[in-house]
PDB file with SEQRES, HELIX, SHEET and CRYST1 records, atoms N, CA, C and O in Angstrom:
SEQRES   1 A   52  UNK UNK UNK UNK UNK UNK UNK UNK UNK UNK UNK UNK UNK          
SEQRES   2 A   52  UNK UNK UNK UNK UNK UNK UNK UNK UNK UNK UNK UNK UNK          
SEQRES   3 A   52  UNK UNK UNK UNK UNK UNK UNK UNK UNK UNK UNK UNK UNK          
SEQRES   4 A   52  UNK UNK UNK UNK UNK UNK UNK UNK UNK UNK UNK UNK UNK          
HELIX    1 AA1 UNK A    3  UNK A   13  1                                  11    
HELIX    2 AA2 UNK A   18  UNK A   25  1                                   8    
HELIX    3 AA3 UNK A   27  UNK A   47  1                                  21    
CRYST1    1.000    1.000    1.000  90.00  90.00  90.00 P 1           1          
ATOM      1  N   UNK A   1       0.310 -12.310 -29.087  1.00  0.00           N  
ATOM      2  CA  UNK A   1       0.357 -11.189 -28.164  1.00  0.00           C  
ATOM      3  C   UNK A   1       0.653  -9.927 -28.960  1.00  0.00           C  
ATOM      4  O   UNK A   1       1.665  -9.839 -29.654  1.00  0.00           O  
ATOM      5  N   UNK A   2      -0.320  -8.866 -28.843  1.00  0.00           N  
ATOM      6  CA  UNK A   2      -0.055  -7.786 -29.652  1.00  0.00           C  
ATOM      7  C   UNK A   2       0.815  -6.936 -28.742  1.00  0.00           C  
ATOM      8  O   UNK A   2       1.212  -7.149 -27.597  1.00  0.00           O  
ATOM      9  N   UNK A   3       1.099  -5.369 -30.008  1.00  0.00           N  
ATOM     10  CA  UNK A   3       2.084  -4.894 -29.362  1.00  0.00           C  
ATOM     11  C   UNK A   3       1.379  -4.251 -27.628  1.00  0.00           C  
ATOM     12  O   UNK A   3       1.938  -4.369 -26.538  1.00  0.00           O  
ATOM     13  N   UNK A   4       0.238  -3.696 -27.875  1.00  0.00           N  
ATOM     14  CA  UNK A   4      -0.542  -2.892 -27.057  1.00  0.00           C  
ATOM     15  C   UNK A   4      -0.252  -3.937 -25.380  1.00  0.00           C  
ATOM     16  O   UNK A   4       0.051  -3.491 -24.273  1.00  0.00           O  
ATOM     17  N   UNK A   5      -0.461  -5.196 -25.740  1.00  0.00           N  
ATOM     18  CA  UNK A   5      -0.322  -6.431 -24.470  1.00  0.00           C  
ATOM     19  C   UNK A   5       0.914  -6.134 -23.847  1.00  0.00           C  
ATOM     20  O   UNK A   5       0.963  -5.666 -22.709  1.00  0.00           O  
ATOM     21  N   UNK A   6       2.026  -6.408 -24.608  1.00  0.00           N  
ATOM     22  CA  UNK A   6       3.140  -6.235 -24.816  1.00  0.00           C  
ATOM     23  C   UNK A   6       3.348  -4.971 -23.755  1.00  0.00           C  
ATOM     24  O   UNK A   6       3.565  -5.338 -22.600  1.00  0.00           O  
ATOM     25  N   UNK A   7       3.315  -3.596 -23.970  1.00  0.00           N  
ATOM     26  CA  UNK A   7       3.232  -2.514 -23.443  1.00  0.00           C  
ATOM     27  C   UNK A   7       2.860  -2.554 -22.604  1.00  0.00           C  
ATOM     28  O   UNK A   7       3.552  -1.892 -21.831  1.00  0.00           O  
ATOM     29  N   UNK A   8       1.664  -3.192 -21.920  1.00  0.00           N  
ATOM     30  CA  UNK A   8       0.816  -2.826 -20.867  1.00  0.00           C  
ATOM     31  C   UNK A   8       1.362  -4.060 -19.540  1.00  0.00           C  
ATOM     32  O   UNK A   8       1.137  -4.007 -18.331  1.00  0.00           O  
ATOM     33  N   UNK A   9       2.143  -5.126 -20.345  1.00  0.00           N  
ATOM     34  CA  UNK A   9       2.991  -5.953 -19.029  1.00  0.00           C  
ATOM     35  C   UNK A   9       4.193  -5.081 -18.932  1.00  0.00           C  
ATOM     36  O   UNK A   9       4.662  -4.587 -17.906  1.00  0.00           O  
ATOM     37  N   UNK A  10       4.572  -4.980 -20.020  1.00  0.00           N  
ATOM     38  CA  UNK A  10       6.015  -4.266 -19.188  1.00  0.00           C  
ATOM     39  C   UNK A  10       5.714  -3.291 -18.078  1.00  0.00           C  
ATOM     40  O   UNK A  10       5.943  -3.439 -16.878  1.00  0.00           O  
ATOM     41  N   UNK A  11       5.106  -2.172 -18.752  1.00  0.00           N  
ATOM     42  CA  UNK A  11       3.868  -0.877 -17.780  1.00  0.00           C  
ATOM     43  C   UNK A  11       3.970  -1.525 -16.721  1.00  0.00           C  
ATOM     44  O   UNK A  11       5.025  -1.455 -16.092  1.00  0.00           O  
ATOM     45  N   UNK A  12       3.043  -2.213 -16.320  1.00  0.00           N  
ATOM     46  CA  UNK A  12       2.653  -3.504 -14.833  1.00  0.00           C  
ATOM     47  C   UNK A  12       4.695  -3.465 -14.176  1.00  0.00           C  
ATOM     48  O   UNK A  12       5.223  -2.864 -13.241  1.00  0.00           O  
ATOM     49  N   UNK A  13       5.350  -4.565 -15.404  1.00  0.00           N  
ATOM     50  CA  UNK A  13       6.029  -4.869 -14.477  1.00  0.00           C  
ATOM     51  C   UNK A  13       6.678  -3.793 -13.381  1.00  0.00           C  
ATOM     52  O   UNK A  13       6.918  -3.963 -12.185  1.00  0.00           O  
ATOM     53  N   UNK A  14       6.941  -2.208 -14.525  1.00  0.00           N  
ATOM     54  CA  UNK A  14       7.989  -1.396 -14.028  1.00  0.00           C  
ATOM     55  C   UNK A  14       7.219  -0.521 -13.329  1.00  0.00           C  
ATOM     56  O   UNK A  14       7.604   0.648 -13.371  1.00  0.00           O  
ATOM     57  N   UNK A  15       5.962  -0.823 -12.519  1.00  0.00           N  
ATOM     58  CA  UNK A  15       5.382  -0.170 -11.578  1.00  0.00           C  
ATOM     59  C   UNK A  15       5.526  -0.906 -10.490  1.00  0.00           C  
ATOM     60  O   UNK A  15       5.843  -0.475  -9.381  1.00  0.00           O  
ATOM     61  N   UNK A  16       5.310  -1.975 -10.764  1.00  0.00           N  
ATOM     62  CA  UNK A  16       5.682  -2.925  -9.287  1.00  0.00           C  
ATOM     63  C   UNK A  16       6.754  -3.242  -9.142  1.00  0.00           C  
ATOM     64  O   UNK A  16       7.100  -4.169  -8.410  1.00  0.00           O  
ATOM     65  N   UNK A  17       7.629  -2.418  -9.922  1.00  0.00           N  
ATOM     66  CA  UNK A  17       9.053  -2.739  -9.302  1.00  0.00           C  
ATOM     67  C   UNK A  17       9.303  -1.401  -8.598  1.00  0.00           C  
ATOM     68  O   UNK A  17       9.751  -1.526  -7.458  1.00  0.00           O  
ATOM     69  N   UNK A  18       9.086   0.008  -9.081  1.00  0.00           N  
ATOM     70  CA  UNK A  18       8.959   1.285  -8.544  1.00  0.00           C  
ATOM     71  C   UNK A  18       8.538   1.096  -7.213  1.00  0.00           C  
ATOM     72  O   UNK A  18       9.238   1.450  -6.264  1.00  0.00           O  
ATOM     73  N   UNK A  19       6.935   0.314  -7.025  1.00  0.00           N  
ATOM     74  CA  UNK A  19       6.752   0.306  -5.921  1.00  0.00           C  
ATOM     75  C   UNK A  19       7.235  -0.505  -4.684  1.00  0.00           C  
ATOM     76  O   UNK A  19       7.074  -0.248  -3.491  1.00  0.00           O  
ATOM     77  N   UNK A  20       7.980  -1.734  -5.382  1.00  0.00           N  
ATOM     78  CA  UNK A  20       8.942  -2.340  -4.659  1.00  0.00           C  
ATOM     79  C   UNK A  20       9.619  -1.149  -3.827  1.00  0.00           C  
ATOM     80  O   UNK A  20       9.386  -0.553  -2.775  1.00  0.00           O  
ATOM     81  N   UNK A  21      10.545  -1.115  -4.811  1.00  0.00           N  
ATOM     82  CA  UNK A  21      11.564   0.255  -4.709  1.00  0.00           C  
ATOM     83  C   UNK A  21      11.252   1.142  -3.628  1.00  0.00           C  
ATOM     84  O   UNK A  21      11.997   1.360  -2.673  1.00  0.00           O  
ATOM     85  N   UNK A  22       9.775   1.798  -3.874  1.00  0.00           N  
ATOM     86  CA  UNK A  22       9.725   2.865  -2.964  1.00  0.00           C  
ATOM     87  C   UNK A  22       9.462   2.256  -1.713  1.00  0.00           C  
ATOM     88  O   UNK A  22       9.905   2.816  -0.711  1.00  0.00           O  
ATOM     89  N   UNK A  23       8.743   1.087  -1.584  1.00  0.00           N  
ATOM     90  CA  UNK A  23       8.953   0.333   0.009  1.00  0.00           C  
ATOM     91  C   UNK A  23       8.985   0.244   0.261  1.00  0.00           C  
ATOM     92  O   UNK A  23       8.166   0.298   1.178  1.00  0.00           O  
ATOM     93  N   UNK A  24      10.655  -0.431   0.273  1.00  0.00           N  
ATOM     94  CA  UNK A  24      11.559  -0.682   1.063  1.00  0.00           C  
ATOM     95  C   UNK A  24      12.669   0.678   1.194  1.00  0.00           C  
ATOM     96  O   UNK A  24      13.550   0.776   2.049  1.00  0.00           O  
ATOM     97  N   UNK A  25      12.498   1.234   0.588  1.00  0.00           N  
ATOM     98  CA  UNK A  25      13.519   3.011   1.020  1.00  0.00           C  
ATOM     99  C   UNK A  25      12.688   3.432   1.780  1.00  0.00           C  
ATOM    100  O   UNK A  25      13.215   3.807   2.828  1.00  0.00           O  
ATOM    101  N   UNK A  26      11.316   3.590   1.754  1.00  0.00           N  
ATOM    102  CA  UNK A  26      10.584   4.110   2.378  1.00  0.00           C  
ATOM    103  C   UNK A  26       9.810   3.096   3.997  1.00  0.00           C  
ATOM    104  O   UNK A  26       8.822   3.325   4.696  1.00  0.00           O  
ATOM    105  N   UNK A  27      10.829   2.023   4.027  1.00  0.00           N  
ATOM    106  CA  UNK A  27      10.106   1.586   4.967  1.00  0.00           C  
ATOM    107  C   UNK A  27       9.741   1.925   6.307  1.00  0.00           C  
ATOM    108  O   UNK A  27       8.722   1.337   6.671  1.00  0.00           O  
ATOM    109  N   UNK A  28      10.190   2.595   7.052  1.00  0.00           N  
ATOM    110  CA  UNK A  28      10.301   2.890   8.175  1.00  0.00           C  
ATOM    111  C   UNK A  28       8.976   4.120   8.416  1.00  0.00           C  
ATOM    112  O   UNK A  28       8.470   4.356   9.513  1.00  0.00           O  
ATOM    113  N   UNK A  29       8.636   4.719   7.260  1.00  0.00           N  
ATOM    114  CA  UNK A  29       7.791   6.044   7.292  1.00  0.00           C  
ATOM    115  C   UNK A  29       6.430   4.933   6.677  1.00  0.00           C  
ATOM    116  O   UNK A  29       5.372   4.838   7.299  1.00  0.00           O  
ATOM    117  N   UNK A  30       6.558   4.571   6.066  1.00  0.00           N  
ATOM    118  CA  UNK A  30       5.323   3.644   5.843  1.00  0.00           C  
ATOM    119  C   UNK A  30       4.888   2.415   6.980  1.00  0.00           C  
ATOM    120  O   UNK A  30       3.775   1.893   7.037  1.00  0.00           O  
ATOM    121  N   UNK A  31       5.981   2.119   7.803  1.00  0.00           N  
ATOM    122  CA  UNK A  31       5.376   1.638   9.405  1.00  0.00           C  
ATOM    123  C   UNK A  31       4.440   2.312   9.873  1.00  0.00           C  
ATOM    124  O   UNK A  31       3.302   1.844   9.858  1.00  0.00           O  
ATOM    125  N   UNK A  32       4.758   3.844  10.515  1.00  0.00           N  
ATOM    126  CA  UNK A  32       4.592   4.634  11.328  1.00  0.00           C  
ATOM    127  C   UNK A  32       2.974   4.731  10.847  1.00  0.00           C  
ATOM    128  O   UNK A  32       1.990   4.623  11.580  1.00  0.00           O  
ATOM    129  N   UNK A  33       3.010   5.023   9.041  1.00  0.00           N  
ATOM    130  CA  UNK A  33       2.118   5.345   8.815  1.00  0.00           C  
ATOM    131  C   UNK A  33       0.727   4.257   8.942  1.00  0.00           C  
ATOM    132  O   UNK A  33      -0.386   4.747   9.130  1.00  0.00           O  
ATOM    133  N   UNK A  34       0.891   2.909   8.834  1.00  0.00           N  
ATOM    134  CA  UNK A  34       0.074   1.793   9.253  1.00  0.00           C  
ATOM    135  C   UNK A  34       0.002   1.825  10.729  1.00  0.00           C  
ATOM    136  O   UNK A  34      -1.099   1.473  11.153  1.00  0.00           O  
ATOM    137  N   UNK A  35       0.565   2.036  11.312  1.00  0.00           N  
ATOM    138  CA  UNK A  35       0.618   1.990  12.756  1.00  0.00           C  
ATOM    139  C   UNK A  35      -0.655   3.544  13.076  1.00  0.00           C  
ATOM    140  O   UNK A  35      -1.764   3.119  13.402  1.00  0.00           O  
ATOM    141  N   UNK A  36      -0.598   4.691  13.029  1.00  0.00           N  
ATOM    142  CA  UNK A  36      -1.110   5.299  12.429  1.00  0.00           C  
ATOM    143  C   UNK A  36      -2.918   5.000  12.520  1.00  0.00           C  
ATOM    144  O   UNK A  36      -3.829   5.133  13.337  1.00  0.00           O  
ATOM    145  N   UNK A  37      -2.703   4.508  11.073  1.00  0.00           N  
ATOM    146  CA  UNK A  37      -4.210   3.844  10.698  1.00  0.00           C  
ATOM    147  C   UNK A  37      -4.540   2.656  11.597  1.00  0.00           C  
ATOM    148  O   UNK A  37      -5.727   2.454  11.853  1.00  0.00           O  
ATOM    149  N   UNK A  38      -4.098   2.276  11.834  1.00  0.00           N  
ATOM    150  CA  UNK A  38      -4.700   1.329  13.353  1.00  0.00           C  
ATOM    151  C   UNK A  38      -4.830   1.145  14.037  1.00  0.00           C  
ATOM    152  O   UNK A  38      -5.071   0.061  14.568  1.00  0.00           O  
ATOM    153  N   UNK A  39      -4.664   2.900  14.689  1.00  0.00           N  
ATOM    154  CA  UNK A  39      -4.911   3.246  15.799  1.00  0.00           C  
ATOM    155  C   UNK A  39      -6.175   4.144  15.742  1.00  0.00           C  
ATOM    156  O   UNK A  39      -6.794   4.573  16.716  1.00  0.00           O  
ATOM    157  N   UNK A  40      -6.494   4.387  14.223  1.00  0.00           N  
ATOM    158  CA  UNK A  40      -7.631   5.818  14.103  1.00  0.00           C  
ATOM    159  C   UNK A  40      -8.491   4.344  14.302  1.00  0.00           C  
ATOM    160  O   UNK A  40      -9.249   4.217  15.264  1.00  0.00           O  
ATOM    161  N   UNK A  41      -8.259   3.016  13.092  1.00  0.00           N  
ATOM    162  CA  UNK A  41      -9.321   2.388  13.351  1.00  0.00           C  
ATOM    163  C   UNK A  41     -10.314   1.925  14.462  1.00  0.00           C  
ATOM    164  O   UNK A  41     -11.541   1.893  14.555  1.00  0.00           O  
ATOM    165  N   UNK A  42      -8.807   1.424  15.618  1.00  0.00           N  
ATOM    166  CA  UNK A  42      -9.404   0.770  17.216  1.00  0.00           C  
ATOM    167  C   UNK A  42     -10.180   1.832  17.437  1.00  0.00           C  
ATOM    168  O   UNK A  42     -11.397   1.657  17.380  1.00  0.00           O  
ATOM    169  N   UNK A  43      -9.709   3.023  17.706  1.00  0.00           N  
ATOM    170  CA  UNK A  43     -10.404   4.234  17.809  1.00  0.00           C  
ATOM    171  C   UNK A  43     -11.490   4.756  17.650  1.00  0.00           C  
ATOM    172  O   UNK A  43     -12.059   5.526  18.423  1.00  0.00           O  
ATOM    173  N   UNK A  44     -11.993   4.212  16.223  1.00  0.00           N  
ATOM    174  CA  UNK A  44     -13.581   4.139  15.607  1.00  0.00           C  
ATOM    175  C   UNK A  44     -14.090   3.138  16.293  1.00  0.00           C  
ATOM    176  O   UNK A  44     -15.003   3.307  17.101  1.00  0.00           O  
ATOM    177  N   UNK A  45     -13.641   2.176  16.083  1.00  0.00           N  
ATOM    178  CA  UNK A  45     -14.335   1.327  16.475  1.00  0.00           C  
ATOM    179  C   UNK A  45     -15.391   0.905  18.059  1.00  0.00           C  
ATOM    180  O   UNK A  45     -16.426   0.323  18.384  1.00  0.00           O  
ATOM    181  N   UNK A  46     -14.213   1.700  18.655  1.00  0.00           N  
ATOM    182  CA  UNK A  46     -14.249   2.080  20.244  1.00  0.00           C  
ATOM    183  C   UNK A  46     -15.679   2.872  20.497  1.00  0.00           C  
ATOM    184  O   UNK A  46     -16.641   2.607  21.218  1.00  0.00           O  
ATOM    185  N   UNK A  47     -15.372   4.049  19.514  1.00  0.00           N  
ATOM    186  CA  UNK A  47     -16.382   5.205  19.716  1.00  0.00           C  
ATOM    187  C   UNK A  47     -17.828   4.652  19.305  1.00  0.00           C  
ATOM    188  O   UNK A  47     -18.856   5.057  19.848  1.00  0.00           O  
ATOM    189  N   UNK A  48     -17.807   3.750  18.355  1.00  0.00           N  
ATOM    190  CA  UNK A  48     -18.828   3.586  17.322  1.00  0.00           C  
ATOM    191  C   UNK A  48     -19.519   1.964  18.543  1.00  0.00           C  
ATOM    192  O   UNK A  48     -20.468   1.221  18.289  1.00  0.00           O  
ATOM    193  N   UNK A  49     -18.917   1.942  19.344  1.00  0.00           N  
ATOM    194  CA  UNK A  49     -19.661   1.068  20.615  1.00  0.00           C  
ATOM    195  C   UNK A  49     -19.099  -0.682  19.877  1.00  0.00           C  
ATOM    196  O   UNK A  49     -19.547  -1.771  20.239  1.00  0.00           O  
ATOM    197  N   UNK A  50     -18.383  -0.520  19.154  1.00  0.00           N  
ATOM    198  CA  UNK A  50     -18.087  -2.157  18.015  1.00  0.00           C  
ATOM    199  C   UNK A  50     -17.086  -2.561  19.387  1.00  0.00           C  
ATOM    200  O   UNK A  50     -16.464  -1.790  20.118  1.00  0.00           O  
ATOM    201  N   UNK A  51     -17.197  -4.287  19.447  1.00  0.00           N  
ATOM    202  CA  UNK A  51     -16.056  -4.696  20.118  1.00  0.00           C  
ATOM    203  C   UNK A  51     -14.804  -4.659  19.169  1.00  0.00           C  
ATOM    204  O   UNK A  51     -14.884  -4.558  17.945  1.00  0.00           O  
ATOM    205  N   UNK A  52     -13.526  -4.764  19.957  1.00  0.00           N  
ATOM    206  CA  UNK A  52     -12.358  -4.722  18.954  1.00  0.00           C  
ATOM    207  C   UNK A  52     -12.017  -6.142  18.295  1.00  0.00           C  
ATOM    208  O   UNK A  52     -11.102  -6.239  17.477  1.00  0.00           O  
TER     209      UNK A  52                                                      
END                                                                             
């Protein structure tokens, strides 16, 4: 395993831990925000004559 490998898992790991991180602090605003998008979707879908 070179060093460059090496670098690029750690990289990986300490992003998916950031994004862990941001998450779950952020969970409640990242609900809203899925909730949100799945309502524009039914929405399209509605308009666009698609069953749901």
């Amino acid at each position: 395993m070179g060093a460059l490998d090496f670098l690029f898992v750690v990289a990986v790991i300490l992003i998916v831990l950031w994004l862990l991180g941001f998450v779950f602090f952020n969970l409640g605003a990242i609900i809203w925000v899925l909730l949100v998008i799945a309502v524009i979707i039914i929405l399209f879908r509605l308009l666009s004559g698609r069953r749901i």
